[in-house]
C-alpha positions in Angstrom: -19.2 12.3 12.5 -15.9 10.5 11.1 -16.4 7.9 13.5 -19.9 6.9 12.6 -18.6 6.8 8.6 -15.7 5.0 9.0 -18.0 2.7 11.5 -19.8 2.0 8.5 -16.9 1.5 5.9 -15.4 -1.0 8.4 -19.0 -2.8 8.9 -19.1 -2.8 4.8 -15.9 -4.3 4.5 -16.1 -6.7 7.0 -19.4 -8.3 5.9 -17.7 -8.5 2.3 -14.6 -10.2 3.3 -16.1 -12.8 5.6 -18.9 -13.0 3.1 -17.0 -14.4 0.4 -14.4 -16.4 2.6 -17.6 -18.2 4.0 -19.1 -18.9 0.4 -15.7 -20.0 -0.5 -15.5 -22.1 2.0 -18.9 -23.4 1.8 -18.7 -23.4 -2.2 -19.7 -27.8 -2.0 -21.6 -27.3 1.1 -24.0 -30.1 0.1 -21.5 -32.2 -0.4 -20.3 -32.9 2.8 -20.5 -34.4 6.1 -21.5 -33.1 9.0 -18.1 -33.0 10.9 -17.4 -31.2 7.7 -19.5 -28.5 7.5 -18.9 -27.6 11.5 -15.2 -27.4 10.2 -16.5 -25.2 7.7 -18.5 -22.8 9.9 -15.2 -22.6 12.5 -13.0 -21.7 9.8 -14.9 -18.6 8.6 -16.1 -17.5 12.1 -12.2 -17.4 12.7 -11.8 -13.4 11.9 -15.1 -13.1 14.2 -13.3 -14.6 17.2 -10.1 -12.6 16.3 -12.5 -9.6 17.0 -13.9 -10.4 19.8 -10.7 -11.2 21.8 -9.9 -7.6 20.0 -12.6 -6.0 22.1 -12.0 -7.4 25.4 -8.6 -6.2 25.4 -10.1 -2.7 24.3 -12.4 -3.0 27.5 -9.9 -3.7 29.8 -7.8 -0.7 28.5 -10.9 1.7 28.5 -11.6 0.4 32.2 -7.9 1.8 32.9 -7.4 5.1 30.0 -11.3 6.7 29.5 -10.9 8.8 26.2 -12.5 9.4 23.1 -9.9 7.4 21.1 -10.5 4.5 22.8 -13.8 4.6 22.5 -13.6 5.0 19.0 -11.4 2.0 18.5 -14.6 0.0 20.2 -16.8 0.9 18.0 -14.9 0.3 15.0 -14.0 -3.0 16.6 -18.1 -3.5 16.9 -18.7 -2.4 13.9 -16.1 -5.6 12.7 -17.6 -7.9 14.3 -21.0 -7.5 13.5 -20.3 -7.4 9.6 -18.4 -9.9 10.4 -20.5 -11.9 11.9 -23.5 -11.3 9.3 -21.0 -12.0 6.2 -20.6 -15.5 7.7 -24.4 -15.9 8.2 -25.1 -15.2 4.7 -22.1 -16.5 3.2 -22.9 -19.9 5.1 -26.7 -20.1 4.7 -28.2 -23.2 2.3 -28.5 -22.3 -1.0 -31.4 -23.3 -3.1 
């Protein structure tokens, strides 16, 4: 049960931090070039990238050491990445 709530504070977080890093980033968005706004997108799908290489090593030690813990860690680390992930989608997105 405290896994599944804290899986959803992290996913909450996550999607607000990456959110407004992205819109920060992306603040003049229509402004620049388009080498410029794939430098944009890279930059804020940086903490994204920095979770997945996260979860591989968390595969590798659950393919070694199967417990509970370590399955928790995973699906905190999913839950990251995914609000992650949908943070930068939203934060990056064309604005009317």
């Amino acid at each position: 049960m405290y896994v599944l709530i804290s899986g959803v504070i992290v996913a909450a977080l996550s999607f607000e931090v990456s959110f407004r890093r992205s819109w920060n980033l992306s603040r003049n968005y229509e402004l620049l070039g388009p080498a410029q706004r794939l430098a944009v997108r890279r930059r804020a799908l940086w903490p994204v990238g920095c979770g997945l290489v996260c979860m591989l090593v968390e595969w590798i030690v659950l393919h070694f050491f199967q417990g509970t813990l370590v399955s928790a860690l995973i699906w905190l680390n999913v839950t990251f990445v995914g609000g992650s992930f949908i943070g930068v989608i939203a934060g990056t997105t064309n604005r009317v």
